[in-house]
N, C-alpha and C positions, 0 to 999 in steps of 0.2 A: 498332532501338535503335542509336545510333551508338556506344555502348559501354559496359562495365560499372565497376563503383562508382557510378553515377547511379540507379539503380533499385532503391530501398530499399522495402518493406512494415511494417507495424505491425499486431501484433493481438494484441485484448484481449478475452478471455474472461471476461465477466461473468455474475452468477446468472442473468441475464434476457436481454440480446442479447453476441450476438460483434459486436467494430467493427474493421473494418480499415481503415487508412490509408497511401496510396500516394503515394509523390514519386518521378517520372521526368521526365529532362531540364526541372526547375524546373516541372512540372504536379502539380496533386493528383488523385487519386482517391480515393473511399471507399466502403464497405460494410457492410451491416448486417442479423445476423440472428440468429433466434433461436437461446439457447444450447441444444443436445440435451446434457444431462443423465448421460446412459447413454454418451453416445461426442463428449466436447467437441471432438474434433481434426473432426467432420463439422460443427460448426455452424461450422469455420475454414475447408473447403473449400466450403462455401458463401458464405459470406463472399469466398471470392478469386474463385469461381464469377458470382457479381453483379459484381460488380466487372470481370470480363470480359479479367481479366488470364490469360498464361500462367505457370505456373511457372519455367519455360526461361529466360524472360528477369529475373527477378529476381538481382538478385545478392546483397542481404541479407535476411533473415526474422527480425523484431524481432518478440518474444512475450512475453504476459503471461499469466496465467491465475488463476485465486481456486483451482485444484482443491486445492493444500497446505492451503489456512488452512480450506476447506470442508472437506476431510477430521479436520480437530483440531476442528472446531466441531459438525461431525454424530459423532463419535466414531463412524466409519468405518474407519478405519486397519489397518493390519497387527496381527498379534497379535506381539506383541514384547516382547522380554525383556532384563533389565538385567543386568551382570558388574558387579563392581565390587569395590573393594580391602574384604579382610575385615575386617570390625569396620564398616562403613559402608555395607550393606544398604539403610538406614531413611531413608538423607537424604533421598533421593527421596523417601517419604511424611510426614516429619516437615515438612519447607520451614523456613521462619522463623518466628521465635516472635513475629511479629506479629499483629495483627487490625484487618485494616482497615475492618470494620465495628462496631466499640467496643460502639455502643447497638444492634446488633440481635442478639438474642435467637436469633432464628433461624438465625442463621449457619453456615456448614461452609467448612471448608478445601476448596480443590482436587481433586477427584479425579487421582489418578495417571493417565497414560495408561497403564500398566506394574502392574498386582498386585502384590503382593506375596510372591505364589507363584512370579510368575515372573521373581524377584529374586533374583541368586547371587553367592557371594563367592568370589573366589580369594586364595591366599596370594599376597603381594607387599607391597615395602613402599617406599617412597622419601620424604627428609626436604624439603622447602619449597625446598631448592639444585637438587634431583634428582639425590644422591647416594643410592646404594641400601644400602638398611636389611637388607632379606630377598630373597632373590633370587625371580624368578616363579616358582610352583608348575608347570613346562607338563604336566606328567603330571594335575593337578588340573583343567586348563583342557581338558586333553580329554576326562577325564571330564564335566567340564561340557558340552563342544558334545553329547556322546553322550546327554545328558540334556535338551539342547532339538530332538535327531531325534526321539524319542521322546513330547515333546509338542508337537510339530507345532508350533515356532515360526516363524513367518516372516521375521522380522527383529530382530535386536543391536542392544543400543547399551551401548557399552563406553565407562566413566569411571575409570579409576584415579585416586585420589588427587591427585597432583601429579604427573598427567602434563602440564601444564601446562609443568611446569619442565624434564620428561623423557621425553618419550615412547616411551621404549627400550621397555619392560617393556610398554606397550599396544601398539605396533606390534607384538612377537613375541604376545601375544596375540591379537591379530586375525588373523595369520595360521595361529594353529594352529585357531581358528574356525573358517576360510576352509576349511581344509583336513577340518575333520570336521563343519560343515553346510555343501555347497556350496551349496545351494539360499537360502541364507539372506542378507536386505540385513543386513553388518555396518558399524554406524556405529564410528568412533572418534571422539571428544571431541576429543583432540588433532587431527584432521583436520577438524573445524569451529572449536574455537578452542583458542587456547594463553592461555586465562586464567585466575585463581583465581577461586574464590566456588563453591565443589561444588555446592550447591544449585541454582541456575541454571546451570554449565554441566551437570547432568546430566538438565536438563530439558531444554535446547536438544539434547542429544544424543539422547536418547528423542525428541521431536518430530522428529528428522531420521529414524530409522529407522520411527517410526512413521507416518509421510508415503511414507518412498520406496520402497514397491513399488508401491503407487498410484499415485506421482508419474511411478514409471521406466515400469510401462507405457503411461499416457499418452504420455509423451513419444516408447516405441517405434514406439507407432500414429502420432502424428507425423512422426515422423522416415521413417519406411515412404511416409507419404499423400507429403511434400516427395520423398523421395527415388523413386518411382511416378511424378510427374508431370514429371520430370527437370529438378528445380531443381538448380543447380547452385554455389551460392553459400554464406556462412556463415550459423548460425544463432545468433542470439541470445536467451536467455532475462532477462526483464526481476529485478532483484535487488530486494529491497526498500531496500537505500540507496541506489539513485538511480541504480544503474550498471547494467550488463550482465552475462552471462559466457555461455560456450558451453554447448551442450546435453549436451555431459559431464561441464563441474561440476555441471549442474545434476542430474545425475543421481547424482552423488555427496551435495550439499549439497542436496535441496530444501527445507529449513528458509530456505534465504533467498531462497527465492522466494515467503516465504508473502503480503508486501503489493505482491507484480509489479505488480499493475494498476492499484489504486489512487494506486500510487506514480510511474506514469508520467505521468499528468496533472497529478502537483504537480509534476514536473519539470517537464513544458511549462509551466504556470501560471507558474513563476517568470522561465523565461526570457522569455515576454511582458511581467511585472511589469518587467524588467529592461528592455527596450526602450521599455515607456511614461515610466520614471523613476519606477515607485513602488517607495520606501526600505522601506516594510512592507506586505506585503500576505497574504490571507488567503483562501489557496485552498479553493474550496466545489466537491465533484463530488459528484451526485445523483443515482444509477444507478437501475435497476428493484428493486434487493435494499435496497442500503444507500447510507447517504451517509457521506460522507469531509472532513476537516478537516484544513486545516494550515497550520503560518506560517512564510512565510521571508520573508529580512530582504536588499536588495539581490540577488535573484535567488533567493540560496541557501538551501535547507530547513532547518532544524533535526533532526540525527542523533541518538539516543540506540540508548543499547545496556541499559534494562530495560524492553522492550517484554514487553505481557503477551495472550495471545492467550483472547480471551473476556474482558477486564477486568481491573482488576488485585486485586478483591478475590478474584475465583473463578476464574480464567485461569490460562494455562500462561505461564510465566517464560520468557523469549526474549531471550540473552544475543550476542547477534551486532545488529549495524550498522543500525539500521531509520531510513528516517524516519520523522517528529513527524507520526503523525495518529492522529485521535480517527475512531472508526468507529462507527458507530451503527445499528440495525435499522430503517431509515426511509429507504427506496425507492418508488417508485412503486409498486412491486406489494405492499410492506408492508400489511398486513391488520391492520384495524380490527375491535375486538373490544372486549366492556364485561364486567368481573367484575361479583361477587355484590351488589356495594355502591353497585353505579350508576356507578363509573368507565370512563371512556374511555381505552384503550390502543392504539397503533399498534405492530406486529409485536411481537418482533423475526422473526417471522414469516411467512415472504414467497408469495406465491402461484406466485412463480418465473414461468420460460418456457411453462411447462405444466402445469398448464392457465392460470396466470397469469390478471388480476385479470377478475371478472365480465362486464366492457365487450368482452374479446377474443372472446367468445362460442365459447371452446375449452371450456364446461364448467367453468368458475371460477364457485363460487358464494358466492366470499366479497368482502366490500367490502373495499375498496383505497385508496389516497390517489388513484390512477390515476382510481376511478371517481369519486371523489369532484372531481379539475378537472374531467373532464366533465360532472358534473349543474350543478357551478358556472357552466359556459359558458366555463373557460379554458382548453380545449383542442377541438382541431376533430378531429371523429371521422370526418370525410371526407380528412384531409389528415392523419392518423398514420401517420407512415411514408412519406410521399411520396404516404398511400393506397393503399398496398398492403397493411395491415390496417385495416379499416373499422372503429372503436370501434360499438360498440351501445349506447346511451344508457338504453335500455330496463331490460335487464338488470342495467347498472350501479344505475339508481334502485332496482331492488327489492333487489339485495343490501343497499343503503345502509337502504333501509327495514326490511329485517328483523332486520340486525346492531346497525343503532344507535339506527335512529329511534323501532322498535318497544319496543325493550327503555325508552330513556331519555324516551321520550313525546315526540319530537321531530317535525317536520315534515320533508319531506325536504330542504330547501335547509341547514334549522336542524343538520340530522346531516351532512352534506356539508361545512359550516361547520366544525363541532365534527371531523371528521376533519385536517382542512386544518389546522385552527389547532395542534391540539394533537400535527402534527407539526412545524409549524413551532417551535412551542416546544421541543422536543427539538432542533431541530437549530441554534437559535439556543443551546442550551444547551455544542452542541458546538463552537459556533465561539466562543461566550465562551472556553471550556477551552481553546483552542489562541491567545487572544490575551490577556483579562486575566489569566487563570492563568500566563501565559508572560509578564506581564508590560508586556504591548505594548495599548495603550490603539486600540479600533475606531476610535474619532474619527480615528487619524490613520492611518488604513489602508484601501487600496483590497480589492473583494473580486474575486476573478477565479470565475467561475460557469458551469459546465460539467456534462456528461452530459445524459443525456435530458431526464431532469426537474431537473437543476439550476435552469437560467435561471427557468424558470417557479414557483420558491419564493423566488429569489435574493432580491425586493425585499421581501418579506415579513422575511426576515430580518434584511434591510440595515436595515431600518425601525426591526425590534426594539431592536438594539441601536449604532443612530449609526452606520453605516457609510456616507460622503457619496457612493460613489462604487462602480459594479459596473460592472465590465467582460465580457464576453459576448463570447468569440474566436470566430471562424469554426470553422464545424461543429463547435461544441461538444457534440455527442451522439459524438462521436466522436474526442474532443481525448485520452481517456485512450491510446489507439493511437497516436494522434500526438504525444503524450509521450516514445514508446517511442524513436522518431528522432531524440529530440534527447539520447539520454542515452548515457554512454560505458560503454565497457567499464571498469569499477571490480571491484579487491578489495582488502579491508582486511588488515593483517596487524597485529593487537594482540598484546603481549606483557607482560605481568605482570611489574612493576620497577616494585616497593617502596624507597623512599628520603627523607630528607628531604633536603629540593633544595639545603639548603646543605653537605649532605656527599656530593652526586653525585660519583663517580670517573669523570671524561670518559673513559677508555680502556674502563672497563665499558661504557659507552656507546655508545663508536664504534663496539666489540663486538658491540654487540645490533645497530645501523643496518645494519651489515655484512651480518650474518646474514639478515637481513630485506630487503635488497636481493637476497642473491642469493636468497631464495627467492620475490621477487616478480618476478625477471630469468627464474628458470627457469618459471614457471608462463608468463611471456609469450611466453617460445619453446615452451612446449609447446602454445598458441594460436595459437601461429603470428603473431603480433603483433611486428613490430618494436618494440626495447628502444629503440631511439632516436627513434622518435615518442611516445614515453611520458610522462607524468610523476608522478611521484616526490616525496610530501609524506610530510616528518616531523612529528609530535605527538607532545606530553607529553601525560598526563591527570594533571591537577592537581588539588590539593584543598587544604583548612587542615588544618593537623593535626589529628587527632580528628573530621574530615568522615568519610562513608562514602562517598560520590559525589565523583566527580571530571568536571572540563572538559580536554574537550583545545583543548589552546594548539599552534598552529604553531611549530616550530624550524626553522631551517634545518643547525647543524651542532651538536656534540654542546659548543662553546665557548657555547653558548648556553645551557648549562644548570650550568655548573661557579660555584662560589664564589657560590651564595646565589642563582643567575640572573641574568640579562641584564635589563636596567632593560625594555626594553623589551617580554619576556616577562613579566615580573610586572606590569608595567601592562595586559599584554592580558588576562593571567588576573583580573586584578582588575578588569576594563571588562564581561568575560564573564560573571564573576560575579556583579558588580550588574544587567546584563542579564538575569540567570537566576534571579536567587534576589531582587535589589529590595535585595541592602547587598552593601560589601565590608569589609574589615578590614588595608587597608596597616600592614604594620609585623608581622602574624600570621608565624607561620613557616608557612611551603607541603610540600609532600609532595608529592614524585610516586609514582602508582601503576602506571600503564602507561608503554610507548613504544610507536607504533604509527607503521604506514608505510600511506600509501594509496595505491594506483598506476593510475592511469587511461589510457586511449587514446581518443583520440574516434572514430578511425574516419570512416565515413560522415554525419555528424551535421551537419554544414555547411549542408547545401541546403534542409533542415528548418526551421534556425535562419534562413536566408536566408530561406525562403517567409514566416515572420510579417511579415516588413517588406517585401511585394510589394505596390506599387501595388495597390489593388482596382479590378477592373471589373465592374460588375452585369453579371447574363446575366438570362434568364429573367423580365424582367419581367412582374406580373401585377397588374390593375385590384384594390383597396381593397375589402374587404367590410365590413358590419356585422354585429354580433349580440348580444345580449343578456349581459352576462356579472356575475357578481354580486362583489363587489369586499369589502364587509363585512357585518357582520347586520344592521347597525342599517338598510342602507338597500335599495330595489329592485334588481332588476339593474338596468345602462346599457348604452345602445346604444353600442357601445365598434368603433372603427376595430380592423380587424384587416389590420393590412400583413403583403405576401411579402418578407422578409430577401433574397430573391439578388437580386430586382431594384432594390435601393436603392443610391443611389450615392453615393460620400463626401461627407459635408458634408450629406446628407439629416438633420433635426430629425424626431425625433415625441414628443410630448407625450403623459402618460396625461391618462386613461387609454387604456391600445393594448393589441393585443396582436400582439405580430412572430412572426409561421410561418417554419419553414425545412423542408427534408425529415427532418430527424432531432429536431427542440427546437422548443420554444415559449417565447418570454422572455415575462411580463407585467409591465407597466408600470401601477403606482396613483396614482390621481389627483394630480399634483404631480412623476409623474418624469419627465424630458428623456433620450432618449436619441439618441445622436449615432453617426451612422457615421463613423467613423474612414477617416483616406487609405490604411489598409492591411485595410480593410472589420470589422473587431472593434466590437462595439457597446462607445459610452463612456457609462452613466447617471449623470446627477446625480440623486442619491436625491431624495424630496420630502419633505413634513413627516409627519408622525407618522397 
């Protein structure tokens, strides 16, 4: 190696394979393998193991993993317990006096991740300013830590009131915790965010603590496997808002690393959309577990901060930074299964890595969407994986026949069919929800299509609902790892500042900007990050008066917000809002309710963003096969071209219907699509007709 910062790594821990992706001195590498279950950081050293690299020479280790949001979704976690200001026990299990399911009868709130046993109150008291009312009880709070020794709690998670505003009274709290259960992960609220709304921020606090002993000793085994093979470089943990942070926050914060992986391939997706020129587009990743949805506009994702973990009618409330994607239980290794009433359902359900879907011949005896492309003929069971897992066609047919074909009196092609379709319909469901529910019409939106099994559902979907145009980047079985490289070190800092915008006192203001710089200045040097390759974005969160939600608008200084707003910040907020919600209301009085600072560093992220736009040159050319492959019901299978992707050269046409191999994906193409290789090797499809 002629020298370091050039030799950067990616990987991404999915329910089904680990993917890593390598750039040194402007080369790629990549790896893939199955995720183990019991010890995810060995399906990572196998991953760097194929891949044939040393540790020693790397100098960054860019990481994503699902173990957070799988730990909240298998109700796995820590046994852990809530403190909280007395007279406010119950918020936690009460939540909002909503109901998002109106007409069903059946309905149930939320399960707490936290009992209500092991829910406690201490005396304290502080007003909405964070001037104190009652002073902390700490004689109280240690009788309390001596009452979770005693029933074996594992991990805290501490929300006082309006420590939002103050966090005096839960910082001395936490530390008399600290101090009488050492053993124990104590989260503080205030150390994940400084906002109002108890209900959500005390859910996001319990998910943090209820995540990180899980989280942290993964991470230890981690950190032990890198630091064992004498890597010598930084390591970064992928965020769910788009950004980075070291393996310290993350072992403080793993609440925000609950959508790492998912979220690094809509990072990559964007930055490709941003170098083809598409204005809207609609990132589709289709993993072995689940598929992932999202829209960003000129490059950039759409951020919200009420993300709900398991849904948002039965899910846990998630008040921190995520971005915009719909996630769904329909992966390749998703399992097909029919109730009492003769209906077809796909997962949410997944066969995983192990024994995964019936074709892998590990002892999977359940049907998959997996087996279902291969009875269809659109996947090649000699050439999954480069071939280094042989599909078995066999065992896939009789799973399909016993789960679906038998129960609903189907043939086997007919149930193969009926699998196929009625995931594509769920996932055409979720790519509506992230484009006309957001506002943004398919017709005028390209779809960027990646993971294992993306490519090879993409034009089914693109079909569904008008999407002219699917792009297909290189080594898209492995783009969500190569996402990981192109994404910066990001943390948000939001603060709670209630106002109406025409009575802002700019000096309160400047006040808060202040505050919030130097605690984004010090967290950069405690990363060891220079402050002056940084950068440093101001936001309002906006709203009309009487809204409950609010948009953050960019400011640059706090004159930007005094005397009613700046013409040009109330035009954005109101450009925003018709973007978001489909009206606005010039002339409304506006509110602000946050100020937030977001502070990024790119780091290593250059060479990344360089490689998409590298001349492509085929390597590995290989001679055009045929094979049968069945495309709809109505008609036979067709002898359908099936071309090798690495050896195609820019400016190469193929026509469906095809179907394109790589070592990691299979894209198919249905009668009417044109796909073109691009000068920087990314396939371009024009959709076909209906």
């Amino acid at each position: 190696m002629s020298g370091r910062t050039s030799h950067v790594i990616g990987v991404d821990i999915g329910g089904t394979f680990t993917d890593l992706v390598g750039i040194s001195e402007g080369g790629i590498y990549i790896g893939k393998s199955a995720t183990v279950q019991d010890d995810p950081a060995e399906g990572v050293a196998a991953c760097i193991r194929e891949a044939g690299v040393s540790l020693a020479e790397i100098d960054q280790f860019r990481h994503g993993s699902t173990i957070a949001i799988n730990t909240v979704l298998e109700r796995k976690g820590a046994k852990t317990a809530l403190v909280t200001t007395e007279g406010f026990r119950d918020v936690y299990a009460i939540g909002r006096s909503n109901r998002p399911e109106g007409f069903n009868l059946a309905f149930t709130r939320p399960k707490p991740l936290i009992p209500r046993e092991l829910s406690f109150e201490v005396t304290e008291r502080l007003n909405a300013k964070g001037e104190e009312l009652t002073p902390l009880d700490e004689e109280g709070v240690r009788r309390t830590g001596e009452r979770l020794n005693e029933l074996g709690v594992d991990a805290v998670a501490v929300c006082l009131l309006h420590s939002y505003a103050n966090p005096a009274h839960e910082v001395r709290l936490g530390d008399i915790l600290r101090e009488t259960c050492p053993g124990c992960f104590v989260t503080l609220s205030s150390d994940i965010l400084r906002e109002y709304r108890e209900y959500e921020r005390t859910s996001t606090t319990a998910l943090n603590a209820y995540v990180g002993p899980r989280v942290s000793r993964y991470l230890d085994r981690l950190d032990a496997y890198l630091s064992d093979g004498g890597f010598p470089g930084r390591k970064h943990i992928m965020r769910s808002n788009g950004g980075s942070m070291s393996m310290d926050q993350a072992r403080v914060q793993p609440v925000a690393m609950m959508e790492s992986g998912p979220v690094a391939g809509m990072i990559g997706a964007g930055h490709l959309a941003e170098l083809l020129g598409y204005e809207q587009c609609i990132g589709f990743d289709m993993g072995g577990t689940t598929a992932k949805s999202s829209m960003f506009r000129d490059g950039r994702p759409t951020v919200h901060e009420d993300y709900f973990i398991g849904g948002y009618a039965t899910g846990q409330p998630m008040q921190i930074p995520v971005v915009d994607i719909v996630e769904i239980g329909a992966g390749g290794g998703s399992i097909a299964w029919c109730d009492r009433q003769g209906g077809l359902h796909i997962g949410p359900q997944s066969a995983g890595a192990d024994p995964g879907p019936a074709c892998y011949g590990n002892g999977g005896t359940e049907a998959t969407i997996t087996d279902a492309d291969l009875v269809l003929g659109r996947l090649n069971g000699d050439r999954f994986l480069s071939g280094r897992m042989a599909l078995q066609s066999g065992l896939g047919e009789k799973a399909i026949a016993e789960a679906v074909g038998g129960p609903l009196e189907l043939n086997l092609v007919e149930a193969a069919f009926g699998i196929a379709k009625v995931a594509d319909t769920a996932m055409s469901l979720a790519v509506r929800s992230v484009s006309v529910e957001r506002g943004s019409d398919p017709r005028d939106c390209a779809m960027m299509a990646f993971g294992g099994a993306g490519p090879l559902h993409a034009l089914s979907i693109a079909r569904d609902i008008s999407i002219p145009t699917v792009v297909i980047p290189r080594f898209p079985g492995n783009f969500s790892a190569f996402g990981m490289l192109m994404a910066p070190w990001r943390q948000d800092f939001p603060r709670t500042f209630v106002a109406p915008l025409s009575d802002i006192d700019p000096t309160a203001v400047q006040g808060l900007m202040e505050d919030l710089m130097g605690q984004g200045t010090a967290l950069l040097e405690d990363e060891g990050l220079p402050a002056s390759e940084a950068g440093f974005g101001y936001a309002a969160d906006l709203r009309y008066m009487g809204q409950e939600h609010a948009i953050p608008v960019p400011f640059k200084d706090s004159s930007d917000l005094k005397d009613g707003g700046s013409a040009r910040l109330r035009q954005d907020f109101e450009k925003r809002h018709l973007g978001q919600y489909g009206h606005a209301a010039p002339g409304e009085r506006i509110q602000v309710a946050k100020i937030r600072l977001t502070v990024t560093a790119e780091g290593d992220t250059e060479a990344a963003k360089q490689w998409l736009s590298t001349p492509y040159r085929p390597e590995d050319a290989r001679p055009d096969q045929e094979r049968p492959v069945y495309f709809d019901q109505e008609t036979d299978a067709v002898e359908t071209r099936i071309a090798w992707r690495p050896g195609l050269a820019p400016g190469t046409e193929i026509a469906g219907p095809a179907v394109i191999e790589e070592p990691n994906s299979t894209t198919l193409l249905f009668p009417g699509d044109v796909a073109k290789v691009s000068e920087y090797g990314h396939l371009i499809i024009s959709v076909g007709g209906p």
